[in-house]
N, C-alpha and C positions, 0 to 999 in steps of 0.2 A: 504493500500500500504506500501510497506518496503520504509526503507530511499533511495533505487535508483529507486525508482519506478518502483517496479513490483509489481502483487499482492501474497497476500499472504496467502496459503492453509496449515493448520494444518493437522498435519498427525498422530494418537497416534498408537505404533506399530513400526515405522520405524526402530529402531535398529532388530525387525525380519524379516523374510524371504520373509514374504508377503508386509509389512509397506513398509521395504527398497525398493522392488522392485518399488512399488507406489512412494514413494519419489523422488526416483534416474529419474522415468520419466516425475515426474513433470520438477524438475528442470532441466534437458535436455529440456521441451517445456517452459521454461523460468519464470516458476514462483517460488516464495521465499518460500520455505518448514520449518516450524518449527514442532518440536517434543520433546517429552519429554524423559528422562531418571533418571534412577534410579543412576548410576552411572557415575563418569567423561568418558566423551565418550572417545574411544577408536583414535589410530591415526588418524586409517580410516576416523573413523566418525565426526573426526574434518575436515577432509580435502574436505569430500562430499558434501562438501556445506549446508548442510542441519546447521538452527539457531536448538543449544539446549538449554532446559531448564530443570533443576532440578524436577523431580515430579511423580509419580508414577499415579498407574490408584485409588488408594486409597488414594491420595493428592490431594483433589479437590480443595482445593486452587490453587494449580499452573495450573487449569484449564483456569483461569482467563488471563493469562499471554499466554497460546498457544492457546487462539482462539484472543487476541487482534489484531484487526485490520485485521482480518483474511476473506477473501470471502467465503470461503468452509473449512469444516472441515471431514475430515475422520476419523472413529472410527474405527481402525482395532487390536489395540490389547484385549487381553485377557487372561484370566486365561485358559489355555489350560491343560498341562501336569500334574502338581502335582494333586495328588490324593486325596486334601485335603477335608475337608468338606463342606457339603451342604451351609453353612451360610459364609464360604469363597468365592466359585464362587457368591454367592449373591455380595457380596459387591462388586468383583473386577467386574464382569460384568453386572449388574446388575444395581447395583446402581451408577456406575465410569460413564453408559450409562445417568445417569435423573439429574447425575449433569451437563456431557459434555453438554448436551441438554441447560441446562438451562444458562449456561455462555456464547455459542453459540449463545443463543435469546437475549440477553442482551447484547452481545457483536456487535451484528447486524451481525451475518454472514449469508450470503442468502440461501446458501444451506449445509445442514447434510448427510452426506451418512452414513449407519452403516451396519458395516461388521457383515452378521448375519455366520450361518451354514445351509447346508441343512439335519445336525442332528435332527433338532428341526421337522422333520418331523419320525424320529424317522425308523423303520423298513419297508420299503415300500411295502405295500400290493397290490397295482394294478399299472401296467408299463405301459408306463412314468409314472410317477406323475407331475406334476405342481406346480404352488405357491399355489393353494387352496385345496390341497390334504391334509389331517386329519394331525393335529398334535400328534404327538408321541413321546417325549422325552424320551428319556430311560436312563438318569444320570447326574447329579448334572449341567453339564456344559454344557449340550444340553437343560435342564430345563432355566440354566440362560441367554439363549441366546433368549428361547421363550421371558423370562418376558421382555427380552431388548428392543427386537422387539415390546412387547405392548405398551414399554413408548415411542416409533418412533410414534407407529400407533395412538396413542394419540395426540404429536406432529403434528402427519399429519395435522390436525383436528382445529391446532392454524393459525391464519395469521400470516405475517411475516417472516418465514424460510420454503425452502421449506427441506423436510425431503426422505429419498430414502432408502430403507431396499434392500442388495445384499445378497444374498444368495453362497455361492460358495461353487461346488464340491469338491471334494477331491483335493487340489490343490500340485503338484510337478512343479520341472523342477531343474535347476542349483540356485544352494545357500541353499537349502533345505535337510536337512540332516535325514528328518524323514522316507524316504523309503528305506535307505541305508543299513538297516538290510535284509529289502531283495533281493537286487540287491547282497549282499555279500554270504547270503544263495543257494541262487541259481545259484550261480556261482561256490560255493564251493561243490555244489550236496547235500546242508544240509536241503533244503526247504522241508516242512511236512503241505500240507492243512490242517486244524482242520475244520472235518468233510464234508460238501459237497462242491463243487467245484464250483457248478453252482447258484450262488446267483451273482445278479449284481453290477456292481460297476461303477464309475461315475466320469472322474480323468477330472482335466481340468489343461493346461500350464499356467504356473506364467505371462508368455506376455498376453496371453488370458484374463486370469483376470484382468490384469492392463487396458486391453483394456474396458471392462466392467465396471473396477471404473469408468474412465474417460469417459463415455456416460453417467453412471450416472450423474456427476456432468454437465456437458453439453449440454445435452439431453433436449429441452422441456417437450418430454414425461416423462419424469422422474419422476420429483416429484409426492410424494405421491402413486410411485410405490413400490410393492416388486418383485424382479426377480431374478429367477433363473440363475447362470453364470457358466454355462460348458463346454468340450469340445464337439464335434462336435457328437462324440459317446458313448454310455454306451458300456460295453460287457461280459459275465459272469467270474467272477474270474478268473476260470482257462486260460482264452487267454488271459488277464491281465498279469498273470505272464509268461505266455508263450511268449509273447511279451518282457519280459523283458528279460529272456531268449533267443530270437531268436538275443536281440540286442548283450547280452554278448556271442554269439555264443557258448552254451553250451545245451545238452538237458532239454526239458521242465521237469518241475517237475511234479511228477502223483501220489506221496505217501500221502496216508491221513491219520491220524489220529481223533476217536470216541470226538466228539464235546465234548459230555457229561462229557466224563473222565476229560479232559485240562479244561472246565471250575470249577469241582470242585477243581482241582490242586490249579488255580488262586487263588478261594474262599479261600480255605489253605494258598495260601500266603496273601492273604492280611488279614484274622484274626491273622496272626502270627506277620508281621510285623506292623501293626497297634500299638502296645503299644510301640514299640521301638523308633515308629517315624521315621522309616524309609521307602523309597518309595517300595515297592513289586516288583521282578524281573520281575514278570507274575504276570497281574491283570485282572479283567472280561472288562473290557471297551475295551481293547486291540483284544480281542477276534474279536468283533463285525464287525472287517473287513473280517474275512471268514462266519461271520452269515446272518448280514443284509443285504437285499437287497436294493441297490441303485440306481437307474436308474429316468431319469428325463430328462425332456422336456425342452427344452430353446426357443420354438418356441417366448414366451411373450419377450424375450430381443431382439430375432433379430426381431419379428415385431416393436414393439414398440422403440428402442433404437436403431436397424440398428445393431446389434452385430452381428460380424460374426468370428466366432475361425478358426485362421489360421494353428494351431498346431496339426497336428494329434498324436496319441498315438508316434507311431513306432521311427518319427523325436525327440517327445519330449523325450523320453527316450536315446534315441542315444546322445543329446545336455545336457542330465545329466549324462548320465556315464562319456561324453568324461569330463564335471565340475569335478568327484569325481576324475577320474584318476588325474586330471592337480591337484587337494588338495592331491592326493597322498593317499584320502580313499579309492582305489578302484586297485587292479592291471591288 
């Protein structure tokens, strides 16, 4: 319990898109959020109520200090973006996962949730998939989300904490700034498929997910589950962006460009810029949202957990354009 007596749920993650969102709902339902930070937090983030502490996902020391006294602990951040190497995403997700684990068991907090991806399932061969569908990681940070998820499923397996593995779709909505490239392409008539149109994809709204952490940690059924958390529907690429398109009242896009060519492009940027140290304009990983197919079953969270996604595609993209116009990224 904090010194006014609420309790108190660790959050790692919260200064990003998906953490803060988690954060900001806890404490709206009244409990005491702490998290960690790399740097002095920001005005915002002083004034959000959220308790900071000093520490990164590669300071396992300051582990100690955000699950103290802590009921629930959330794992949500990660090495996502930079391109760095294999034995980087090791450490930050990987390893950041079996020390959180074990501060949390020590520290006595009841229950673990850990934000995995539904990457680690890699290129979806037969639709839906589920949580028991083949694993396939196809790069470093879908690789180190598998290993994280084993040190949970181990975990599971201890008394004492219960342990929860979420899985989430491609997640958007307002605060998220990773789809804006192409809400701005396709507005400006610049969008170019790379290669076929009709591979599936699997988006789910930031409320939707939050709604899903918080079963997790609540849920009887919970512990010792892994579930899938997504929107209501999968649907092939092309009405994906179409959709995005019908919100920014502009015609859909139908131009494609040969798969093959734009991935050895990438390959060339990234052997070039690799010795400079610098990040690659276009890389292969980026690619894989017009490649791989995504599509997936959430039947296991709403039997089991009662989830139910209130956010359809159409509303959720409408409630983030109207976010990027009001930050002034979008006209």
């Amino acid at each position: 319990m904090s010194a006014d007596g609420r309790p108190i749920v660790a959050v790692t993650g919260a200064t990003g898109f998906t953490g803060g969102a988690l954060a900001r709902r806890l404490i709206g339902m009244g409990y005491h959020v702490r998290s960690m930070t790399r740097r002095p937090p920001s005005a915002a983030e002083r004034e959000s109520g959220i308790e900071w502490i000093g520490g990164s996902l590669t300071d396992t020391d300051a582990f100690a200090r955000l699950v103290e006294g802590a009921t629930a602990c959330f794992h949500i951040a990660a090495m996502y973006r930079s391109e760095g190497a294999r034995e980087e995403f090791l450490s930050a997700n990987r390893d950041s996962t079996a020390a959180l684990l074990a501060e949390s068991r020590r520290a006595g907090v009841a229950r673990f949730v850990y934000c995995s991806s539904i990457g680690v399932h890699g290129d979806v061969a037969e639709t839906p998939a589920d949580e028991n569908a083949p694993f396939d990681p196809r790069d470093p940070y879908q690789e180190s989300k598998l290993l994280a998820e084993d040190l949970c499923r181990d975990a599971m397996m201890q008394p004492g904490m219960d342990v929860v593995i979420i899985r989430p779709c491609a997640i958007y909505g307002p605060g998220d700034t990773r789809m804006l490239k192409m809400f701005r392409m396709v507005q400006q008539g610049r969008f170019l498929f790379i290669g076929s149109r009709r591979p599936n994809f699997h988006p789910v709204y930031i409320d939707d997910l939050v709604d899903g952490f918080l079963l997790a940690m609540t849920s009887d059924a919970a512990p010792g589950g892994t579930f899938i958390i997504g929107g209501k529907t999968y649907l092939p690429l092309r009405d994906y962006v179409a959709t995005a398109a019908n919100v920014l009242n502009v015609p859909a896009p139908r131009r494609t460009v040969p798969y093959g060519l734009v991935n050895l492009a990438a390959h060339g940027c990234e052997l070039l810029c690799a010795p400079l140290g610098v990040q690659p304009p276009l890389h292969r990983r980026r690619l894989t949202f017009f490649k791989h197919n995504r599509a997936f079953s959430i039947a296991r969270a709403e039997q089991a957990l009662g989830f139910r996604p209130a956010v359809g595609l159409e509303e959720g993209f409408r409630r983030t354009v109207a976010w990027y116009r009001n930050e002034g990224l979008l006209v």
